[in-house]
C-alpha positions, 0 to 999 in steps of 0.5 A: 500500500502506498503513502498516499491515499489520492482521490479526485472528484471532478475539479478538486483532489485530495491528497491524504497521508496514509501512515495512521499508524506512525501518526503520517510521518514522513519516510522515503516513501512519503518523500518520493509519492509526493514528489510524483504527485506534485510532478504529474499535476505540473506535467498536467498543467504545462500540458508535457505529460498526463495528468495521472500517474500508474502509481496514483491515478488523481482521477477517475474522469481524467480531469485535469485538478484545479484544486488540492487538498493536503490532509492527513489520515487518523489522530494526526496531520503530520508527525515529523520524520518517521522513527524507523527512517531516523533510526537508518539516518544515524549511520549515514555518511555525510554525501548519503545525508546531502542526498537524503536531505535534497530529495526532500528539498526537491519534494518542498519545492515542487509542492511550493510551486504547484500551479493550483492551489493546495489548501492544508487541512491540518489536525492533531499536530504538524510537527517539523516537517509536517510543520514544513509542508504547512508553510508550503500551503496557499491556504492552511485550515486548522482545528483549534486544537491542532498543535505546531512546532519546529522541534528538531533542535530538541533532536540536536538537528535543525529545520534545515530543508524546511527553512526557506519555505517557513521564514518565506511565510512566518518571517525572521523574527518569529523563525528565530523564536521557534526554531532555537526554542523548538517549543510546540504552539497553538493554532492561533500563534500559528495563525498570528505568524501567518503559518495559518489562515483559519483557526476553526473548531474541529467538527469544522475543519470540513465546511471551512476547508470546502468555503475556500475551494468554492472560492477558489473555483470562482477564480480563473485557473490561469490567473490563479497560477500566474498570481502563484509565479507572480508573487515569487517574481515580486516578492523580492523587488521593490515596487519600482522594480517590480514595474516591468514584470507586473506591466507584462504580466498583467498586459498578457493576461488581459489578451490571453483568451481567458482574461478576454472571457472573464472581463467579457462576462464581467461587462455582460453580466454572466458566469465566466466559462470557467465556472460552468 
């Protein structure tokens, strides 16, 4: 049985950590699936490859996703690193951990530049890197009661591979405190770092998690993948230098045929195509 338990149905996918037992930490394995996944949905979107894989066929219909969901099976969203994996890290040679450190880098990145969405539906406790694949995240829903925490250096490691991708979405000043801390925190310290978007009790961790893909599907796919690179583009360029590639980008999207679509509808008040 694999890692992952991948169901779609129409445009939305669910991805769920299928390791119950050991509270979905991450392994090889967990790394590599989500690796295949992540890089089937880009092949799908650029229109190189299929949109499924033998391993794990998203759909049934064939559709390609314009939206994802990341949760986690059981008690817990994502533990950390599995024991049994950890245990084999003792002995590793400096070049195997580099090796076993990049694939999990490769894993974060292809997450962080999905061309659609992915919400996280976090319960229970994203510790390390479970902790890592919410700040990969567009959008993060937590239970009130799920807990957080960066706890490697309690380990004598660190949060290393994770590290670009958490200060990216909670900052130096708060990476500082909880990386050299390690201490565990709630979902509303998590949502005051900007870790989470949505604190809601447990029993409404569905409905709120289904309030934003229905908002999601009302945003154009193209525009919502653009707004992704755009982001990373500008994210580390003053306003005057960002000039140049927000005039290009907004210019080609208002004559690409859905930009043209979607303020067509606008002024002719009807539903644009992509939400028929």
């Amino acid at each position: 049985m694999g890692a992952l338990l991948i169901e779609q149905s129409g445009p939305v996918v669910r991805v769920t950590l299928n390791r119950p037992d050991v509270r979905n930490a991450f392994n090889e394995l967990v790394i590599a699936e989500l690796t295949e996944w992540a890089e089937q949905v880009m092949a799908g979107a650029t229109g190189s490859g299929p949109s499924t894989g033998s391993g794990h066929p998203s759909a049934g219909s064939g559709q390609r996703p314009r939206v994802a969901v990341l949760a986690g099976a059981g008690k817990t969203f994502c533990a950390g690193a599995d024991l049994t994996w950890m245990s084999r890290m003792v002995s590793y040679t400096f070049d195997e951990n580099v090796n076993d450190a990049l694939a999990m880098a490769a894993m974060f990145n292809a997450l962080d530049t999905l061309p659609i969405p992915l919400i996280g539906r976090v319960h229970g406790a994203a510790l390390g890197g479970g902790a890592g694949l919410a700040a990969v995240c567009d959008i993060v829903v937590a239970a009130d009661d799920a807990s957080f925490g960066f706890t490697e250096a309690k380990l004598g490691i660190l949060p290393a591979v994770i590290s670009p991708f958490v200060v990216q979405k909670i900052g130096v000043s708060a990476a500082r405190e909880l990386f050299l801390t390690a201490a565990r925190f709630n979902a509303a310290r998590a949502r005051e770092i900007g870790l989470v978007h949505s604190v809601v009790p447990a029993t409404e961790l569905d409905a709120a998690v289904d309030g934003y893909l229905r908002e999601l599907l009302t945003s154009a796919p193209n525009a919502i993948a653009a707004a992704k690179h755009l982001i990373a583009a500008v994210a580390h360029h003053t306003p005057s230098d960002a000039g140049d590639i927000t005039a290009e980008t907004i210019a080609r999207h208002r004559i690409a045929e859905e930009g043209q679509d979607g303020m067509r509808a606008f002024l002719e008040k009807r539903k644009p195509s992509w939400t028929e």
